[in-house]
N, C-alpha and C positions, 0 to 999 in steps of 0.2 A: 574263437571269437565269432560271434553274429553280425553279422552285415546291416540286423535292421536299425534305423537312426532312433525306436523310440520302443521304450519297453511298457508293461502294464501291471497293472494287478486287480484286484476286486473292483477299485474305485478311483484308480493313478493312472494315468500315464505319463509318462517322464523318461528323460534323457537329464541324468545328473550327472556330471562325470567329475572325478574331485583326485588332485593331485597331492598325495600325505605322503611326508616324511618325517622320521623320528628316529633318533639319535641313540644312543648307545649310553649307560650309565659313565659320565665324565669324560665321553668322546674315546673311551677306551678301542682301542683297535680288535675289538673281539669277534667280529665274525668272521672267521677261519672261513675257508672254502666249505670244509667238513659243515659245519653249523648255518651258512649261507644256504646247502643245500635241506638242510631236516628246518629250516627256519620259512624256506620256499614250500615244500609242502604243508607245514601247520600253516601257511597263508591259504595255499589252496585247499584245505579242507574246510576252516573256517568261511572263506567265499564261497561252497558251494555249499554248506551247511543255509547260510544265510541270502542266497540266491542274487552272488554278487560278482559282474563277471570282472575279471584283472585285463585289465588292457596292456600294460604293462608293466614290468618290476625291474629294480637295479640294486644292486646291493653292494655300500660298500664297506669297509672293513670298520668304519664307527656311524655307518648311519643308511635308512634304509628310504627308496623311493618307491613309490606307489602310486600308478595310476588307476583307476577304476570305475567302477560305476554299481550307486548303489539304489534301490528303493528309499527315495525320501522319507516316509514312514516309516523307514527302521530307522535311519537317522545314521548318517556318517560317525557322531561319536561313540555309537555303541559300537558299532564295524571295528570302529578303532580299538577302544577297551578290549575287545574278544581275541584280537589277534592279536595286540600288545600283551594281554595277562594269558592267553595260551598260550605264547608261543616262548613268552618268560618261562614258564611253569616245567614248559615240557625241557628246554635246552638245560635250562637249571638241574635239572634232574638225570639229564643224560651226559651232559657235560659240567665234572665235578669243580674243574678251574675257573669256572664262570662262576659258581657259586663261592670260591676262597677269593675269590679277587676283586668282586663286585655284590656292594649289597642289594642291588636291582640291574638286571641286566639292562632295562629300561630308564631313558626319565621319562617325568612324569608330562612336560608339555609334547608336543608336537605341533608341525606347520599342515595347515590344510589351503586349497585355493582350490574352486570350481574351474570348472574348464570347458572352454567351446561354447558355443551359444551367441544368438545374435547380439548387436550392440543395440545401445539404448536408442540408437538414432532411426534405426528399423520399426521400430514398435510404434 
């Protein structure tokens, strides 16, 4: 994790930081320890693919939390789509009883909410 309070890019600078969780197809209890952990790495490889640091994660057996911080211009719901459809794609395929038991490991909504930052009464 980076200490500094505000990040950059070509033409951004920002501090976004956004709290997502998302649920398990029908609140099924399916992440096993086993899957918790190859479900933590496809998170980290997708945030460091898309240059997004995880502040931090919890995972529990029907739903996952998420804190993070991404580049406004990629847009928190594509962050989301990538690690939701890789991380289906890959456990689907490595884990066969996810696939006989669930037709999407996922659903389809999920909760978002920003975080930190000053209040309106500052500005």
């Amino acid at each position: 994790m980076t200490t500094s309070k505000y990040k950059s890019n070509r033409n951004v600078v920002y501090s976004c930081k956004y709290h997502v969780v998302w649920c398990s197809k029908y609140r099924r209890k399916a992440l096993t320890q086993a899957i918790q952990k190859d479900l933590a790495a496809t998170i980290d490889d997708v945030c460091s693919e898309k240059s997004c640091e995880i502040l931090a994660e919890e995972m529990m057996l029907d739903h996952v939390h998420l804190l993070f911080e991404v580049d406004p211009q990629y847009g928190i719901h594509k962050l989301v789509k990538q690690i939701k459809g890789r991380s289906s794609y890959i456990l689907r395929e490595k884990y066969k009883h996810i696939r006989t038991h669930l037709p999407s490991l996922w659903m389809h909504s999920y909760f978002v909410s920003t975080v930190g930052g000053a209040p309106l009464a500052v500005a």
